[in-house]
N, CA, C and O of each residue as an XYZ file, in Angstrom:
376
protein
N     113.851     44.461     82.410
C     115.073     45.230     82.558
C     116.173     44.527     81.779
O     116.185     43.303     81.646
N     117.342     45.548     81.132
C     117.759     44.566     80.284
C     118.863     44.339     80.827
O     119.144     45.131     81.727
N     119.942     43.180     80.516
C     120.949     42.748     81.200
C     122.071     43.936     80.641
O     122.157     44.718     79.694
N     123.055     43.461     82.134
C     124.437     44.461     81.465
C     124.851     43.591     79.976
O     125.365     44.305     79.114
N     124.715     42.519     79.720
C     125.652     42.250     78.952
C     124.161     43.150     77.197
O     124.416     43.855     76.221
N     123.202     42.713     77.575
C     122.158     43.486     76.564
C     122.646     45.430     76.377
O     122.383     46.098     75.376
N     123.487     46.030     77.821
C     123.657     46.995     77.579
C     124.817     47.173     77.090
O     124.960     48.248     76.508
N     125.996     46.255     77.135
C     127.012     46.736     76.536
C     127.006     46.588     75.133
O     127.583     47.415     74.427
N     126.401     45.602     74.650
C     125.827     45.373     73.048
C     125.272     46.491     72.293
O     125.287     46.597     71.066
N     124.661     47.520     73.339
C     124.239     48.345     72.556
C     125.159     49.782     72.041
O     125.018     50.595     71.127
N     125.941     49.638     72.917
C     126.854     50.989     72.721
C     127.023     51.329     70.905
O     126.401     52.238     70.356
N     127.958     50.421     70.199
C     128.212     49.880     68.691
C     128.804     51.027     68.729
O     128.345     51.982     68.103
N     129.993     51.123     69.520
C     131.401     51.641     69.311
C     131.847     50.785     69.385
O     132.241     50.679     70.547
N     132.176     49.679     68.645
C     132.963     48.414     68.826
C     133.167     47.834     69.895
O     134.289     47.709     70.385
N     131.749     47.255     70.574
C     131.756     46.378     71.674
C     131.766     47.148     73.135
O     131.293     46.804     74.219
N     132.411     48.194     72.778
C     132.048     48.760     74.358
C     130.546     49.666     74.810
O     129.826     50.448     74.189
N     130.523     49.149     76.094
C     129.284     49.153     76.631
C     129.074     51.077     77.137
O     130.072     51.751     77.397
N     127.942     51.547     77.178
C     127.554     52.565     78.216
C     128.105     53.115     79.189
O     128.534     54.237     79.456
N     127.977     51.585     79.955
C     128.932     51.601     81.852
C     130.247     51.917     81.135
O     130.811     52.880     81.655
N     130.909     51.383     80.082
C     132.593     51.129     80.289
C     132.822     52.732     79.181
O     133.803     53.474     79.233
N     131.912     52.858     78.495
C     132.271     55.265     77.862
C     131.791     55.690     79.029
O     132.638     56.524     79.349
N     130.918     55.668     79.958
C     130.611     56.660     81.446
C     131.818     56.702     82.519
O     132.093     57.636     83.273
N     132.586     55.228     82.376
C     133.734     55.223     83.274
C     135.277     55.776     82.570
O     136.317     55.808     83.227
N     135.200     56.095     81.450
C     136.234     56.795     80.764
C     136.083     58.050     80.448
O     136.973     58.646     79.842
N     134.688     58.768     80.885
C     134.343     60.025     80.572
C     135.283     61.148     81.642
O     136.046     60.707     82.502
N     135.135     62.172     81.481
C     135.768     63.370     81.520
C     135.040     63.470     83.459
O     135.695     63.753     84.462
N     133.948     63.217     83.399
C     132.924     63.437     84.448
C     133.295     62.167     85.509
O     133.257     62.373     86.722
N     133.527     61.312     85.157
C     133.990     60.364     86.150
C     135.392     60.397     87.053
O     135.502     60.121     88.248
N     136.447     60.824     86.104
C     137.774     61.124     85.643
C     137.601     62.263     87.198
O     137.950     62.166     88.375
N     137.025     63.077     86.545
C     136.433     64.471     88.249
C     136.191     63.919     89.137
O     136.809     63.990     90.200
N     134.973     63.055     88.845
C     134.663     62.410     90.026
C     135.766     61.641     91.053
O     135.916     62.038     92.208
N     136.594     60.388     90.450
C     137.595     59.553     90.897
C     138.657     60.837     91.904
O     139.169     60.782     93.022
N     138.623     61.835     90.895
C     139.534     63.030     91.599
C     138.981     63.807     93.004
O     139.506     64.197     94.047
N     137.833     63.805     92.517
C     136.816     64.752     93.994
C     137.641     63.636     95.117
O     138.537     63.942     95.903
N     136.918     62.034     94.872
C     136.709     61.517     95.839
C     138.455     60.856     96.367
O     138.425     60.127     97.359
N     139.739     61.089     95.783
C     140.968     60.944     96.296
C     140.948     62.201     97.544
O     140.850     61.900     98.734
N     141.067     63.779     97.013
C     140.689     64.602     97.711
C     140.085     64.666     98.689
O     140.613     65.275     99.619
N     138.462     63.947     98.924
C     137.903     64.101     99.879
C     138.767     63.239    100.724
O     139.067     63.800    101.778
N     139.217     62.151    100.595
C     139.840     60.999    101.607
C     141.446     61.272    102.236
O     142.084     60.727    103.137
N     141.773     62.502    101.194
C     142.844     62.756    101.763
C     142.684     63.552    102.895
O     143.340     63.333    103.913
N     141.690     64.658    102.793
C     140.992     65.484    103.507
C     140.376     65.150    104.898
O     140.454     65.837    105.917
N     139.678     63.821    104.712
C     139.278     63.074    105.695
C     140.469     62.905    106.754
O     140.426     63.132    107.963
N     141.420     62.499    106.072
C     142.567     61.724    106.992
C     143.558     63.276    107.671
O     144.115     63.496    108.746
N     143.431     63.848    106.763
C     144.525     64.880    107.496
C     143.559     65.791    108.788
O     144.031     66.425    109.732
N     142.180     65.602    108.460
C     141.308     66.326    109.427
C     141.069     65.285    110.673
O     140.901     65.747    111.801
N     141.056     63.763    110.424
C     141.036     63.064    111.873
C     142.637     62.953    112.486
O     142.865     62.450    113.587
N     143.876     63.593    111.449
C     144.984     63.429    112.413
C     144.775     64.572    113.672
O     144.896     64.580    114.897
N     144.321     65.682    112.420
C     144.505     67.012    113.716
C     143.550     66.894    114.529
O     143.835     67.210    115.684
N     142.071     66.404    114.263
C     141.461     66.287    115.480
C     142.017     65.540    116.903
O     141.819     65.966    118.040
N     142.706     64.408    116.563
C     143.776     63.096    117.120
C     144.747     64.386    117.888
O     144.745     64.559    119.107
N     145.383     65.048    117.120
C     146.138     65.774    118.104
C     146.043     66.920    118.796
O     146.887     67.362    119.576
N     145.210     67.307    118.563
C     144.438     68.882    119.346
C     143.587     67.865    120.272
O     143.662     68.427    121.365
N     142.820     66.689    120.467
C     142.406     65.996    121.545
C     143.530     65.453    122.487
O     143.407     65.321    123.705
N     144.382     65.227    121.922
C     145.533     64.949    123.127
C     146.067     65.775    123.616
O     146.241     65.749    124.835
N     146.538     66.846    122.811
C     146.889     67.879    123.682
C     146.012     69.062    124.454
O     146.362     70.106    125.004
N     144.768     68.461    124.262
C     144.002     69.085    125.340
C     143.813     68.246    126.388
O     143.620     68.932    127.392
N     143.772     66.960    126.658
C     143.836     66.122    127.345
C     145.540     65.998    128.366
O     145.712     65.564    129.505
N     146.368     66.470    127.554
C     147.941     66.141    128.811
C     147.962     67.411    128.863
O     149.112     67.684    129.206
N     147.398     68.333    128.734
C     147.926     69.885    128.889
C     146.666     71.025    129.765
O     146.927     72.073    130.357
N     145.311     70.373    129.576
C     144.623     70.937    130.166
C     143.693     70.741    131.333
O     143.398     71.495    132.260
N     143.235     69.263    130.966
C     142.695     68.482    132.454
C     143.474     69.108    133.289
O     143.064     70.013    134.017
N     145.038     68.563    133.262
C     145.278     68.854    134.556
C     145.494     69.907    135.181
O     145.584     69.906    136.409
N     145.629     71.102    134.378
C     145.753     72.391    134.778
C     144.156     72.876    135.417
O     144.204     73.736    136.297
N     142.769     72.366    135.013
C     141.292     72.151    135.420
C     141.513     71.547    137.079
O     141.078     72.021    138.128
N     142.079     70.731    136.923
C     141.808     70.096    138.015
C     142.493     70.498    139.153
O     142.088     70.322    140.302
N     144.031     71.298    138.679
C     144.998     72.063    139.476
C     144.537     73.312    140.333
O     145.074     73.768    141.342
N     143.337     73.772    139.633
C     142.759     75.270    139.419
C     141.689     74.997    140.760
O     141.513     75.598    141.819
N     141.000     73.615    140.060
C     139.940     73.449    141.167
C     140.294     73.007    142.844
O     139.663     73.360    143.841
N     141.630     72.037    142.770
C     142.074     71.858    144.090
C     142.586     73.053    144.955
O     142.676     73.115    146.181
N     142.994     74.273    143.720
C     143.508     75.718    144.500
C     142.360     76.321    144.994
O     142.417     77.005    146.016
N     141.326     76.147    144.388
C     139.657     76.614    145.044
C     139.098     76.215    146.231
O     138.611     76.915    147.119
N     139.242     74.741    146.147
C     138.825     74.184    147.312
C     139.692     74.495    148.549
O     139.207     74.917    149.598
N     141.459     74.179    148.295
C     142.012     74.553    149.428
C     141.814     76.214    150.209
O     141.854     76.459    151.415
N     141.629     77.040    149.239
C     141.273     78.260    149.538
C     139.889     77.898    150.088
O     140.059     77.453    151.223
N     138.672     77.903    149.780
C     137.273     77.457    150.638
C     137.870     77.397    152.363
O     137.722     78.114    153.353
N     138.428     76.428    152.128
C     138.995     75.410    152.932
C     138.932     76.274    154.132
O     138.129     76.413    155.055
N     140.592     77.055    153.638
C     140.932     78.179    154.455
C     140.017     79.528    155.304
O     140.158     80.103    156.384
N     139.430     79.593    154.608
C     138.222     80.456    154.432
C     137.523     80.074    155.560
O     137.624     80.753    156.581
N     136.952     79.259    155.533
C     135.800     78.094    156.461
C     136.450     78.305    157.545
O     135.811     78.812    158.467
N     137.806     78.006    157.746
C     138.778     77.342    159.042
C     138.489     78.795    159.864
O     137.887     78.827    160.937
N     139.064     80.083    159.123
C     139.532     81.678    159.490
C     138.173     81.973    160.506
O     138.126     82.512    161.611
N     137.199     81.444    159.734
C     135.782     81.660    159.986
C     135.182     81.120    161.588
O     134.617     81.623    162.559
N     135.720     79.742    161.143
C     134.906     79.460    162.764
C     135.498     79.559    163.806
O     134.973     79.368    164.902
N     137.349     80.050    163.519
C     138.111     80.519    164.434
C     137.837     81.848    165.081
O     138.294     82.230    166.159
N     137.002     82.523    164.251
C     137.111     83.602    164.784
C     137.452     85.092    164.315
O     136.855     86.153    164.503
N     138.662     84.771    163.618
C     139.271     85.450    163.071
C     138.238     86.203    162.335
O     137.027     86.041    162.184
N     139.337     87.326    161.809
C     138.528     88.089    160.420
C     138.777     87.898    159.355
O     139.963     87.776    159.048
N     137.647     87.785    158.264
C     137.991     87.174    156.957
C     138.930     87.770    156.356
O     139.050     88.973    156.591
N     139.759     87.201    155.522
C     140.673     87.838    154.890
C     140.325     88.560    153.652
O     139.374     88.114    153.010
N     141.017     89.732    153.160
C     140.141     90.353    152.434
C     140.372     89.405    151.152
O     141.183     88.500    150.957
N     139.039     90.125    150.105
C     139.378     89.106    148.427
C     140.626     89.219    148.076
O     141.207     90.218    148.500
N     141.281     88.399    147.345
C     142.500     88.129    146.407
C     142.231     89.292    145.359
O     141.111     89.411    144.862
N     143.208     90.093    145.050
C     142.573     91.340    144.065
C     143.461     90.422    142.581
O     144.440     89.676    142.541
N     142.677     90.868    141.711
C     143.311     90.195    140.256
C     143.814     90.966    139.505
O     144.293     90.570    138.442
């Protein structure tokens, strides 16, 4: 295998190598560009993930958990009406 320095010898555009016309080409030039793009892309997509997770986290847990303690206390009620005696109350209409 031949060395980089055997490959830049061979170019005979005046000393410059293969690697160093592939890294000045038109195609790399795209490339360097794709990959700014992708990283900008990266970052603006883990901010919003970052903030659509928090604000599902201070805005919705607790409204979950608000929902479920209104369930249970209703059960609750329910159970109590029940072994009192009473008559069930009719469903909650929506």
């Amino acid at each position: 295998m031949p060395t980089p320095s055997a490959l830049s010898k061979r170019g005979g555009d005046g000393g410059d190598g293969i690697l160093a016309a592939l890294s000045r080409s038109q195609v790399a030039a795209h490339g360097r560009e794709a990959a700014a793009v992708a990283k900008k892309l990266l970052r603006s997509t883990g901010k919003a993930a970052w903030i659509a997770g928090t604000t599902f986290l201070v805005l919705v847990v607790p409204l979950i958990i608000e929902m479920d303690r209104e369930q249970q206390l209703n059960d609750l009620e329910l159970q109590q009406q029940t072994l009192l005696g009473g008559a069930p109350p009719p469903p909650p209409t929506k």
